[in-house]
PLY file of the C-alpha trace (Angstrom):
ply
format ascii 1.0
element vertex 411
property float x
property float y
property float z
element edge 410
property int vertex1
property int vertex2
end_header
-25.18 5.69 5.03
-25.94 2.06 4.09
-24.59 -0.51 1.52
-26.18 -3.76 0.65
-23.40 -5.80 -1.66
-26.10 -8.34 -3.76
-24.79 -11.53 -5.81
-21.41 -12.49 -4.75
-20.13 -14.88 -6.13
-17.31 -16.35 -3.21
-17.88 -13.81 0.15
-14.29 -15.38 1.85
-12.94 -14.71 5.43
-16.58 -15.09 6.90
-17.27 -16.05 10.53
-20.35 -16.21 12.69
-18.06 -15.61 15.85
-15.47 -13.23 16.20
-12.41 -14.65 15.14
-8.71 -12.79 15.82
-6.21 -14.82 14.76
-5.62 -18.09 12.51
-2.91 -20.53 13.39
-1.06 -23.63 11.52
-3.67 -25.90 10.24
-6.19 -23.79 10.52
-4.90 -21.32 8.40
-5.77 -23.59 5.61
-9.22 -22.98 5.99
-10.76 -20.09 4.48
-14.69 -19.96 5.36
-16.40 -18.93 2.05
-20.18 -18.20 1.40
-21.58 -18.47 -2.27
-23.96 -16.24 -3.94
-24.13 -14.18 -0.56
-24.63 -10.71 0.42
-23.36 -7.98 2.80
-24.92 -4.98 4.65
-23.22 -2.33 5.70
-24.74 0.20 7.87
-22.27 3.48 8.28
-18.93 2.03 9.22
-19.77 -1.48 10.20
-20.41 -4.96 8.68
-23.99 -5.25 10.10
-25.45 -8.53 8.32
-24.59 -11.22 5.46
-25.58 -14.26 4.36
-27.69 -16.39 1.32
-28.90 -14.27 -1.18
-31.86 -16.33 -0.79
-32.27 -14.25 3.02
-31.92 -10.87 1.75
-35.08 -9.76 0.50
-36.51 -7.05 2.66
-33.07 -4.88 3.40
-33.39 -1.44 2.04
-30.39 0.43 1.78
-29.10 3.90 0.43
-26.83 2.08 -2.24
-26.95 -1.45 -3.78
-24.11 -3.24 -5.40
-24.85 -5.83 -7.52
-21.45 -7.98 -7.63
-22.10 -10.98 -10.02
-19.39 -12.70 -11.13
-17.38 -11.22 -8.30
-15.77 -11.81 -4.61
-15.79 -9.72 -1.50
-13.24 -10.53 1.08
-12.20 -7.71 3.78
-9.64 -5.34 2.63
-5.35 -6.15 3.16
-4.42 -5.43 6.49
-0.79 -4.36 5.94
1.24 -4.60 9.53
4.76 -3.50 8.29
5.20 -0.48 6.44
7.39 2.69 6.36
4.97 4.44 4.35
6.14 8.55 5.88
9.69 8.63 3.75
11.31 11.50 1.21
12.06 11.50 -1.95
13.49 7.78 -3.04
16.71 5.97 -3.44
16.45 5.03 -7.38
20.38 5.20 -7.50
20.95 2.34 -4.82
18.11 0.00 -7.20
21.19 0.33 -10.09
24.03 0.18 -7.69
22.74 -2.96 -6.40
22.53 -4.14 -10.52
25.96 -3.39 -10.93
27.07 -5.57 -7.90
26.94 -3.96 -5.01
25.16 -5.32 -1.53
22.59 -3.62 0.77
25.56 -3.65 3.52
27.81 -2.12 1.04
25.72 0.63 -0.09
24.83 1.42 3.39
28.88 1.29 4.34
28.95 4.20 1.48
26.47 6.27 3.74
23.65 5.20 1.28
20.63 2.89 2.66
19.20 4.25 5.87
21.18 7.04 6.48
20.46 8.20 2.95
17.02 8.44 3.51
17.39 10.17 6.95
19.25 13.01 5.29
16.58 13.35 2.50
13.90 13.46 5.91
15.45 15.88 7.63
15.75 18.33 4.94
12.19 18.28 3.71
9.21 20.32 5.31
6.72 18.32 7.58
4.05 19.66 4.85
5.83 18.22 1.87
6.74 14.97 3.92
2.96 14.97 4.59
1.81 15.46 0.83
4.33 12.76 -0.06
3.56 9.95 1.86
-0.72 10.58 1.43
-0.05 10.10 -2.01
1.12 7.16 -1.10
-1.15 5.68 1.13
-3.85 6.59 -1.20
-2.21 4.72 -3.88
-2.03 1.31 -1.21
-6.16 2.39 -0.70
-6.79 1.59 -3.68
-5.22 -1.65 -4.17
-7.83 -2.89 -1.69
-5.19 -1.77 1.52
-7.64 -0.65 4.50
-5.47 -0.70 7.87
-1.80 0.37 7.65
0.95 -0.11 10.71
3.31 2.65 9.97
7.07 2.96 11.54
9.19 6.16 12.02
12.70 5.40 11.51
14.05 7.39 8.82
14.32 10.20 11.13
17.43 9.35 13.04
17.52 12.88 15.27
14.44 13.38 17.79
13.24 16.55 16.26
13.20 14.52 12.64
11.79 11.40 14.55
8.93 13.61 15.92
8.29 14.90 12.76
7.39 12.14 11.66
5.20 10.53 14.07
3.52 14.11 13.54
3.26 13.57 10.13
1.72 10.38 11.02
-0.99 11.72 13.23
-1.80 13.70 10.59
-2.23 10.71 8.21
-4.51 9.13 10.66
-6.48 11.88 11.29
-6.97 12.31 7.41
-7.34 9.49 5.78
-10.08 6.87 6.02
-7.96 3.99 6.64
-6.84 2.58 9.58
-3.60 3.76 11.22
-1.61 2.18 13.54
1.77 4.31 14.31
5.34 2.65 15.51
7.93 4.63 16.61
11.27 2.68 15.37
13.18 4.27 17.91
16.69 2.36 16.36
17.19 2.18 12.89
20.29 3.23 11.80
23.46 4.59 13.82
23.85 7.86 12.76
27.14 8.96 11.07
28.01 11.31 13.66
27.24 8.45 16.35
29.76 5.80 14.63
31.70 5.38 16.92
29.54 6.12 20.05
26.79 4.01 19.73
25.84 4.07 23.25
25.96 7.90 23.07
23.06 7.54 20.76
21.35 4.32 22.41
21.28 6.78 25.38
20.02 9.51 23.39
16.96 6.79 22.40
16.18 6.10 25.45
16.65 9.29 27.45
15.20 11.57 24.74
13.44 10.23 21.90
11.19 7.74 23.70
10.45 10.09 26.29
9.46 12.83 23.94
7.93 10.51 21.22
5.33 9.44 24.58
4.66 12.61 24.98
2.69 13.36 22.05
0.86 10.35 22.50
0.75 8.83 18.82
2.62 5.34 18.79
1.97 2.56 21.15
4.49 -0.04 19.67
8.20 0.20 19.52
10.30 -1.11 16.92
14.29 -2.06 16.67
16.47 -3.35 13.91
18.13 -5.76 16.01
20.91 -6.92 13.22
24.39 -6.72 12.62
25.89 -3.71 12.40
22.76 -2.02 13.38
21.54 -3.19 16.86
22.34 -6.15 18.54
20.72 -8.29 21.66
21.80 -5.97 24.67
21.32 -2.65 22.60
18.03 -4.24 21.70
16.50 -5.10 25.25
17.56 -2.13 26.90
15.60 0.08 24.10
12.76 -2.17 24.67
13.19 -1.98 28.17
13.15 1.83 27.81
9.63 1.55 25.85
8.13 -0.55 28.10
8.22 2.21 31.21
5.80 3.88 29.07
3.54 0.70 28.15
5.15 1.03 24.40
4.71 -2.59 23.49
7.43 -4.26 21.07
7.24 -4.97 16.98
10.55 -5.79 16.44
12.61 -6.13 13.00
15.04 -9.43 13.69
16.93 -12.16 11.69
16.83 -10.48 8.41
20.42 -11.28 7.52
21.43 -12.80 10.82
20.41 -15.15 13.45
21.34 -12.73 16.94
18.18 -14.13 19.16
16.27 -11.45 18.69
13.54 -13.89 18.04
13.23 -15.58 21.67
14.29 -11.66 22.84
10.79 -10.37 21.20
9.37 -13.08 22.75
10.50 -12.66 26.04
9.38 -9.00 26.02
5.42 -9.80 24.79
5.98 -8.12 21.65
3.53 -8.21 19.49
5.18 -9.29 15.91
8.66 -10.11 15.07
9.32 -8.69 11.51
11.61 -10.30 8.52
12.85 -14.22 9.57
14.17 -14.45 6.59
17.27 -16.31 8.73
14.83 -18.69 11.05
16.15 -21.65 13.53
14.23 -24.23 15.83
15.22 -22.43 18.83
13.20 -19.11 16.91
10.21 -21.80 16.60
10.38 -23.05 19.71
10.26 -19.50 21.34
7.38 -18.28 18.90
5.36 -21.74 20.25
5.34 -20.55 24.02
4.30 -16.91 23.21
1.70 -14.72 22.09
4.22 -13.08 19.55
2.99 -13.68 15.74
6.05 -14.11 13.12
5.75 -11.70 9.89
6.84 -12.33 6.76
7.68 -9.93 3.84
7.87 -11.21 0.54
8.30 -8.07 -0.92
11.90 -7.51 0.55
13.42 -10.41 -0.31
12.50 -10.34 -4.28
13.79 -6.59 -4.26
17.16 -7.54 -2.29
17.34 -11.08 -3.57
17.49 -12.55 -0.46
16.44 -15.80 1.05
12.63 -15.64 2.00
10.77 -16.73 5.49
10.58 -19.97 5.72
6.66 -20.23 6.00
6.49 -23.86 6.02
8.42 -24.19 8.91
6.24 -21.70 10.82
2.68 -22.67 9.97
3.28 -26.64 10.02
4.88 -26.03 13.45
1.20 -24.75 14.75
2.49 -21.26 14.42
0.59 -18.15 13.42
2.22 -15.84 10.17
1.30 -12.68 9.21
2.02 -11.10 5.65
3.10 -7.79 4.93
4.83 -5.25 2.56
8.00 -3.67 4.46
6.65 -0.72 1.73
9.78 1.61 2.24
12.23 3.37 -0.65
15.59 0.97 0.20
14.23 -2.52 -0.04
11.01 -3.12 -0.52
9.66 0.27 -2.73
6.04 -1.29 -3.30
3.04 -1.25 -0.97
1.12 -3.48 -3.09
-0.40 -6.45 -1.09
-1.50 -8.38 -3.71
1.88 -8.69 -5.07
2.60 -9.77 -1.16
-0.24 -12.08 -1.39
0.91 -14.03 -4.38
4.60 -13.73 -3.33
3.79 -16.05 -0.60
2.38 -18.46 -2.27
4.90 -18.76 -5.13
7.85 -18.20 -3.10
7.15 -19.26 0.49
4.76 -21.94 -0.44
1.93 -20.86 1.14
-1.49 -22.22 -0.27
-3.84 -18.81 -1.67
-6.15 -19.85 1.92
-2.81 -19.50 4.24
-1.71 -16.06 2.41
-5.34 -14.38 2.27
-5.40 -15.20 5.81
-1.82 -13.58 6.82
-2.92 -10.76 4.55
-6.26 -10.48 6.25
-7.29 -11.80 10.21
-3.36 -12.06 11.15
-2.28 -8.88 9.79
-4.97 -7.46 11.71
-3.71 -9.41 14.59
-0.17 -7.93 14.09
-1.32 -4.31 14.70
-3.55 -5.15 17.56
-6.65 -4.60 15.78
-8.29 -8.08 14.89
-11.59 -8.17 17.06
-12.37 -5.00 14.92
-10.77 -5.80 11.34
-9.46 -9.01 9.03
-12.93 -10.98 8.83
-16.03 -10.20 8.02
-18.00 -10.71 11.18
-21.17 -9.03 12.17
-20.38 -5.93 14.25
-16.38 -5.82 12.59
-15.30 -2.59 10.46
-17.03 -2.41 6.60
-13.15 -2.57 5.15
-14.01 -4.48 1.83
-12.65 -5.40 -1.58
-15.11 -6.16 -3.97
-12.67 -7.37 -6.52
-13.25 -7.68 -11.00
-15.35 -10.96 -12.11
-13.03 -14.28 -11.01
-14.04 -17.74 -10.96
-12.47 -18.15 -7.19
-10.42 -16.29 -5.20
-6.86 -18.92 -6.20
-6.77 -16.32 -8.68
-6.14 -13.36 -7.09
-2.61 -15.15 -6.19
-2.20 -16.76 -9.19
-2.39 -13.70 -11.66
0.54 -11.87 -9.42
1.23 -8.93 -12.27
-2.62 -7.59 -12.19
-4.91 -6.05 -10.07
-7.90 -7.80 -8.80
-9.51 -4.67 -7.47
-12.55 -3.27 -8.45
-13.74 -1.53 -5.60
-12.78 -0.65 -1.91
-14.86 0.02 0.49
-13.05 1.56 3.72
-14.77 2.53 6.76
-18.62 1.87 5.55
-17.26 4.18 2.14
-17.34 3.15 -1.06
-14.19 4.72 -2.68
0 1
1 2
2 3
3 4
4 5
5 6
6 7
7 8
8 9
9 10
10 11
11 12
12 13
13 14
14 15
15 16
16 17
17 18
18 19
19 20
20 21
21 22
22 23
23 24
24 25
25 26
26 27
27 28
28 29
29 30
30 31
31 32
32 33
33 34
34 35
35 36
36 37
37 38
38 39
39 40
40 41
41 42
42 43
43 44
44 45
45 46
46 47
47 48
48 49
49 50
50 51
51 52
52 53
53 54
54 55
55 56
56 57
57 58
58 59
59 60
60 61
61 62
62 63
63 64
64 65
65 66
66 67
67 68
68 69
69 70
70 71
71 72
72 73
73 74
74 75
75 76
76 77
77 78
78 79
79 80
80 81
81 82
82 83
83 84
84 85
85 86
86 87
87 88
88 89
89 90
90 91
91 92
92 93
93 94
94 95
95 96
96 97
97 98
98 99
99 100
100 101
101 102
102 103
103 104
104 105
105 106
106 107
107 108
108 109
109 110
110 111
111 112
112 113
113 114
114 115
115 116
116 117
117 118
118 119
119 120
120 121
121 122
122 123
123 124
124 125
125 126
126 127
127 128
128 129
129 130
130 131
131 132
132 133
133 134
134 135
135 136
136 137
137 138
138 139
139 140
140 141
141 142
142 143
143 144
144 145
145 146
146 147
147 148
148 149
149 150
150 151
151 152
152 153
153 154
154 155
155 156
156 157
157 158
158 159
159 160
160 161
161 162
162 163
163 164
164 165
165 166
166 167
167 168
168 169
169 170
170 171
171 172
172 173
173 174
174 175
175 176
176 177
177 178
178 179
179 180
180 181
181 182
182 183
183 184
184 185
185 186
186 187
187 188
188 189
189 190
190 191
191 192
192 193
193 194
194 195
195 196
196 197
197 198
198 199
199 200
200 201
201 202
202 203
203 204
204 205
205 206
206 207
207 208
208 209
209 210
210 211
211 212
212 213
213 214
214 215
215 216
216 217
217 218
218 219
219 220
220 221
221 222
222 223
223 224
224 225
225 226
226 227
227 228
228 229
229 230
230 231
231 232
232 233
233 234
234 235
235 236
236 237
237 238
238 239
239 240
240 241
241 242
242 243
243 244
244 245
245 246
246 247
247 248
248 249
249 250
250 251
251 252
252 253
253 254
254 255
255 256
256 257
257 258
258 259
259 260
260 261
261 262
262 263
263 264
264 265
265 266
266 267
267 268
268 269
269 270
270 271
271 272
272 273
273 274
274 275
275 276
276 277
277 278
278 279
279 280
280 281
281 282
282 283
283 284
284 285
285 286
286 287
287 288
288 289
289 290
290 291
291 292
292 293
293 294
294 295
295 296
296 297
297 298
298 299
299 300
300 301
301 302
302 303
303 304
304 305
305 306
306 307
307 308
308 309
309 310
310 311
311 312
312 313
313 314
314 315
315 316
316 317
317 318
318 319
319 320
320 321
321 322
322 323
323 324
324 325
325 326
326 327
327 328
328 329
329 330
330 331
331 332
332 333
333 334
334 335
335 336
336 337
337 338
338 339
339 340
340 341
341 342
342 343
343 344
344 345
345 346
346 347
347 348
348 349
349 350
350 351
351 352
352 353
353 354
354 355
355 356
356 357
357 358
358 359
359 360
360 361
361 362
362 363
363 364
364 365
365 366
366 367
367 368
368 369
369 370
370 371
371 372
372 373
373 374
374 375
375 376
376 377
377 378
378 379
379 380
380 381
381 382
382 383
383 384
384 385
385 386
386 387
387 388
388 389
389 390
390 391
391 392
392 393
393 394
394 395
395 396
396 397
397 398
398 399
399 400
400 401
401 402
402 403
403 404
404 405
405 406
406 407
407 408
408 409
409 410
């Protein structure tokens, strides 16, 4: 199978040398080639260039893309894609006043969706959340990190990272499981919280390794969930079986789970929608890469990361959905994309790069995927006619997709 994408009019992300990750100035530079072509030869990005240097490439299919871009597809680190059902009734409950700690007080939130998980088949959990990621596919989504969590017994918890396996084994995009060994407290652990911490680490984790799926860990470390100590001993846990951290920290509160993530190589820290100069300073001396999500805070109506204060301190950020039925019901990325630049200020180069080579870097995958690089994985948009990619930010209510290409396949 080959592809040979002709006439493009703005090819963005391009490097002649790998490239895995883009940090504080830098970010504002996207590398763009005009009227420039791709080939693809089965699943990989083989050459590109001038138009002018094409002749003489003779492939299986040709796409002729005047009047439009190519850039490589969303790379979407922060998702909790496998869920059941949905949690409509906490969207009005928040309307008529209430707050995500309140509803989750009432046994809604979290636990809510655990209950709907462990009550619903792995096959219709499975059917569910395919549909989904399809959905995400064709929004110009090609590599997906996605958490358990909603689980929140270890038979429901393994259940899902089965469910995942499945997903990866299925679907053409790429798949990067998380077990999110700590969530929630169970209802039934209240008031014995290290009852279930134990049960995490003596159980779960154990059991979760043993089906070798997930390679990353993930905590809420927040109040009310998990704090500091509950958080480094289930990371401590994880890392006796090389399960390296992606950790969910300062989404309402500042605990230190930043500095904590840090301290434990993980390889994100998820939400900062709370963010000090002690967080920065930690992030600086580490090879831990902050991730926003947008997404969250317009559906909670909560503060949003402070970018700014992240990329002009010489600091990586990646971009992501949070895509899960509580707070952030939408896996659409270029609503995430244009999110960040109209609410966290981020210029349309600094958010198509989080989207793109640092969301790659955020699920370990970036010498393969996030830039299109000779040798890298054919995971392409080739989005409608636009004048220049500022607009796939700027018009934030439509979809700029036109075609996705995902693992050398046109879709």
């Amino acid at each position: 199978m080959s592809i040979l994408i002709t006439n493009i009019k703005q090819l963005l992300q391009v490097h002649e040398s790998n490239i895995t990750i883009v940090k504080g100035d830098d970010m504002k530079k996207l590398p763009v080639l005009e009227n420039a072509y791709v080939y693809i030869e089965h699943d990989t990005i083989i050459e590109y260039g001038d138009m002018k240097d094409c002749e003489g490439i003779d492939a299986e299919t040709t796409i002729d893309a005047s009047g439009k871009l190519v850039l490589p597809s969303w790379c979407d680190s922060h998702t909790h894609v496998v869920y059941a059902g949905d949690r409509t009734s906490e969207f009005v409950d928040r309307i008529n006043g209430l707050s995500y700690a309140e509803i989750a007080n009432n046994g809604g939130g979290i636990l809510n969706s655990a209950k709907l998980l462990q009550n619903t088949s792995e096959e219709d959990l499975y059917n569910q959340s395919i549909k989904r990621l399809d959905e995400l596919i064709k929004m110009g989504t090609g590599a997906v990190e996605i958490k358990t969590g909603y689980g929140l017994t270890v038979e429901a918890e393994l259940k899902m990272l089965r469910v995942i396996k499945r997903i990866k084994q299925d679907s053409l995009a790429k798949i990067i499981p998380t077990l999110l060994a700590a969530h929630a407290i169970p209802e039934e652990f209240r008031l014995k919280k290290q009852d279930y911490i134990k049960l995490i680490t003596e159980e779960l984790i154990p059991k979760a390794v043993e089906l070798n799926i997930a390679h990353y860990i993930d905590v809420f470390c927040e109040e009310g969930y998990f704090d500091i100590k509950d958080t480094e001993s289930i990371l401590k846990a994880g890392a006796q079986y090389n399960l390296r951290p992606k950790i969910h920290v300062n989404q309402f509160n500042i605990l230190g789970g930043v500095a904590l993530g840090a301290k434990h190589n993980a390889l994100s820290v998820d939400h900062l929608e709370e963010l000090n100069e002690d967080d920065v300073e930690a992030l600086k001396h580490s090879e831990t890469i902050p991730v926003a999500l947008p997404g969250c805070s317009y559906f909670l109506n909560i503060p949003y990361t402070p970018a700014r204060q992240l990329i002009d301190a010489g600091l990586p950020l990646a971009i992501a959905t949070d895509y899960n039925p509580g707070s952030a019901p939408s896996g659409n990325m270029n609503f995430v994309v244009s999110a960040a630049c109209v609410k966290l200020k981020m210029t349309p180069e600094e958010a198509i790069n989080a989207a793109t080579i640092n969301g790659a870097y955020a699920m370990g995958i970036s010498n393969m995927y996030g830039s299109i690089t000779r040798g890298k994985k054919a995971n392409l948009i080739i989005t409608k006619p636009l004048n220049h990619y500022s607009e796939i930010p700027y018009a934030f209510a439509h979809n700029p997709v036109e075609q996705v290409i995902i693992n050398g396949q046109l879709l």
